[in-house]
C-alpha positions, 0 to 999 in steps of 0.5 A, a space after each residue: 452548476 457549471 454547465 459543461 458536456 461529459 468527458 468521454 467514455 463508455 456509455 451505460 451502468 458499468 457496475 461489472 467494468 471495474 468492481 465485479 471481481 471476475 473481471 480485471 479493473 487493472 485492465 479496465 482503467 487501462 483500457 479507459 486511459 488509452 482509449 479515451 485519454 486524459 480524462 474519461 467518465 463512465 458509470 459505476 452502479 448509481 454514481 457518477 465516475 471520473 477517472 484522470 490520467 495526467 499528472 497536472 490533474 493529479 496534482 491539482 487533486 490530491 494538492 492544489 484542490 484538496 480542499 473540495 474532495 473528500 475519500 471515495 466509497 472504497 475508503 468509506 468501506 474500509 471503515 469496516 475494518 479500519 474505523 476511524 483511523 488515519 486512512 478512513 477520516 476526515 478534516 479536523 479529525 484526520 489532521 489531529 490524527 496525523 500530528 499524533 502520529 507524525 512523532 513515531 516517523 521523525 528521521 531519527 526514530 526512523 533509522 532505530 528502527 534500521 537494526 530491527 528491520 534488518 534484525 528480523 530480515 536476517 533471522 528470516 533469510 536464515 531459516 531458509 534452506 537451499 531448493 525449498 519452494 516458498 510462497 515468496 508473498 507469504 514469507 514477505 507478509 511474516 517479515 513485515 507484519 513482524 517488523 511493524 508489530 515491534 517497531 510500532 508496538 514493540 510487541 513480538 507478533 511473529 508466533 501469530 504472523 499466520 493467524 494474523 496474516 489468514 484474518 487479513 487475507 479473509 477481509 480483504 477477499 469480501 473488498 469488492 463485494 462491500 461497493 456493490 449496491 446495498 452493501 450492508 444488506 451484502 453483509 447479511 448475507 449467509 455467504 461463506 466468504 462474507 462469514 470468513 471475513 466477519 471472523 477474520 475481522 473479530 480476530 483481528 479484533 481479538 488480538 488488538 484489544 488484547 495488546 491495548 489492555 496487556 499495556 494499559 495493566 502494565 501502565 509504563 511506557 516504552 517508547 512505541 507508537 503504542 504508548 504514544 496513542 495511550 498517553 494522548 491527551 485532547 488539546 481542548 478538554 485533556 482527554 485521553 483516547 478510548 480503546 476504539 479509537 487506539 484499536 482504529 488507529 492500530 489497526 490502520 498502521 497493521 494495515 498499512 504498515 506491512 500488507 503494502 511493503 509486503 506486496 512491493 517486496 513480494 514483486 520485486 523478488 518476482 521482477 529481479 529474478 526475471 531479470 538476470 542481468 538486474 539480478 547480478 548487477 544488485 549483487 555486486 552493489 550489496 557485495 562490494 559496499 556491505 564486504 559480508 556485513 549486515 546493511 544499516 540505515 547509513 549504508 542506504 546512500 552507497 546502494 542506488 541500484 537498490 533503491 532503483 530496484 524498488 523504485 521501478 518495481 513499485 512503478 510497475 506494481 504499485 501496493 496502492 494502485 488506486 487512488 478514489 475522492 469524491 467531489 464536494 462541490 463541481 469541480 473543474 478539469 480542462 472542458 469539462 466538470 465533474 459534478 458535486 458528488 462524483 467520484 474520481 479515480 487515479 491510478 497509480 498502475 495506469 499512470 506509471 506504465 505510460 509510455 508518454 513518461 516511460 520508455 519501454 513503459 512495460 520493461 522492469 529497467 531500475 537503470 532508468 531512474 537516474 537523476 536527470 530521469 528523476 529530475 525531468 519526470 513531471 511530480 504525479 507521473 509517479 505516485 506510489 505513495 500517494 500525495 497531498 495532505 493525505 501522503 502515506 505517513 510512514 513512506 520514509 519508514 517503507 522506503 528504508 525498509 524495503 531498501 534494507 529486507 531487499 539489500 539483506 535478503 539478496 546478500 545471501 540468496 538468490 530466488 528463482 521462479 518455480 516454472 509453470 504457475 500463474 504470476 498475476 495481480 489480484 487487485 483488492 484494497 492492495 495489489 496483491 498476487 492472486 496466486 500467490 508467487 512461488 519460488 525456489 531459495 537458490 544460496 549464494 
């Protein structure tokens, strides 16, 4: 071991700083950042905990070193939900899995995808009425759960958004109790929440296996993701996948595949309507390039401004706003060393709202991502979808898509934050709105 002294930060067991969820870990980490600077260690429970906040370091985590971290204890719990899929394994297996995957998020598969996305985007602006309340968070979860559940599984879950979407939302609640000390004595426990999510979580299963066996019976294949991980055969032995691993790998795209979309759609509706200046600069963009048109993939590089509305919304509200790994050997940052075992934290939330890359780092300004901004902005200074060997696989698919629901949805409506409510981030394996975010659907 490389002897070398602690990085700064406060001293003592830190269990209720960052995982107790009465407390605010976006704040924490903050706090963290901007007190003690670029690389701070504290104490969560019994482990060791760094947290960096440069995009060199970054970088040289999540890329150049990749090699010496593994995922982090957030991750290692999510195995309760995910199991073995994409997000939650590890070398060898990992690597098999992305090249498996990599062929449902090729560029050409991605633009057929375009006429779904916008397909169910327009349904759903639809059967909106003019002065209707609507919790914005959950209408973007609906859309995008069914979205992804016919471009991915070309399965029509839109009549279980709601049963699928309150399953999600039970697991999830139980996200902090599952890094506590003792966690699977935690999940014994005879607590309504953790009873909640046990349910939510054989639900999901329900649903799943379901899908599996409807088309294992049916024995053709359609083109989908589904069929894809079906007909997969072991490249040493032919084997073909058994239902727990498709279900795992399943479950990491539901996961994934909407709740992250969701939340960043679900905040940028919250940022343009406080805005109104960006609110009327999107809608003369939508209007003079779509002349009343649905929007398609091609029109996506004759609409900027809307893809710089989703780019500073995601700056400012990040669905993955934290990133873990944990150190398998003792690790080298500047003067200091993190020892074998140890965890690092980056977050996404912290590191894009810092003022040495952002000016007015606090301000929803979508005119700042020019390409000289975008050109000069050091790589890790804005991560939203992670990086490395571990880049979120379906960021050019979530791109599109939120380009395209933003482009659609803002060409007939206008939405309106309904006054007096509580507008604040619930930080769980996602950033979501605690509350909710209720608006009112105003037609143009």
């Amino acid at each position: 071991m490389i002897h070398a002294r602690l990085p700064p930060g406060p001293r003592g067991p830190l269990i209720g700083g960052l995982i107790n969820p009465g407390r605010d870990p976006l704040a924490f980490l903050t706090r963290l950042a901007r007190t003690y600077g670029d690389v701070a260690y504290f104490r969560l429970g019994s482990e060791r905990a760094f947290f960096i906040n440069h995009p060199q370091h970054i970088r040289d985590v999540l890329v150049t070193h990749d090699r010496n971290f593994t995922k982090s204890r957030g991750l290692e719990r999510a195995k309760k939900l995910l199991g073995e899929g994409l997000l939650t394994s590890e070398g060898a297996a990992h690597m098999r899995q992305r090249r498996l995957l990599q062929p449902a998020f090729h560029r050409d598969r991605i633009d057929a995808y375009a006429s779904v996305m916008v397909e169910h985007a327009d349904r759903m602006r639809r059967r909106w009425t003019a002065g209707a309340e609507m919790d914005v968070s959950r209408e973007m979860m609906r859309l995008t759960l069914s979205i992804v559940g016919k471009t991915l599984f070309d399965s029509d879950v839109e009549s279980k958004a709601d049963e699928i979407g309150t399953a999600v939302t039970r697991v999830l609640e139980t996200f902090w109790l599952t890094l506590l000390p003792f966690p699977d004595v935690i999940e014994k426990l005879p607590l309504p929440m953790i009873r909640r999510s046990r349910a939510g979580r054989a639900k999901l299963d329900h649903l799943i296996y379901a899908l599996i066996a409807e088309r294992r019976a049916a024995g053709h294949d359609r083109g989908d993701l589904l069929s894809m991980l079906l007909m997969a055969q072991d490249e040493e032995d032919g084997s073909g996948l058994s239902d727990r691993q498709v279900r795992d790998e399943a479950m990491t795209l539901i996961l994934a595949g909407h709740e992250t979309t969701a939340n960043a759609l679900a905040w940028t509706w919250y940022l343009v309507s406080q805005s109104l200046g960006v609110e009327t600069r999107l809608h003369e963009e939508i209007d003079r390039v779509l002349q009343g048109r649905l929007p398609g993939a091609a029109d996506l590089g004759a609409l900027p401004f809307v893809e710089q509305v989703v780019t500073e919304s995601m700056r400012l509200y990040p669905p993955a706003w934290v990133v873990g790994r944990r150190a398998l050997a003792d690790y080298a940052i500047g003067d200091f060393v993190v020892p074998a075992r140890s965890v690092v934290f980056m977050s996404p939330y912290v590191m894009q709202r810092d003022s040495r890359y952002y000016a007015d780092a606090d301000r929803f300004l979508p005119e700042r991502w020019t390409p000289d901004f975008k050109a000069a902005l050091p790589k890790f200074a804005y991560f939203p979808f992670g990086g490395g060997p571990r880049q979120c696989i379906g960021e050019p698919f979530a791109r599109m898509e939120l380009a395209l629901l933003v482009a659609t949805i803002a060409q007939r409506w206008r939405l309106r934050l309904v006054p007096d409510q509580s507008v604040v981030p619930r930080p769980l394996i996602t950033l979501r709105p605690k509350h909710g975010i209720n608006m009112t659907a105003v037609a143009r």
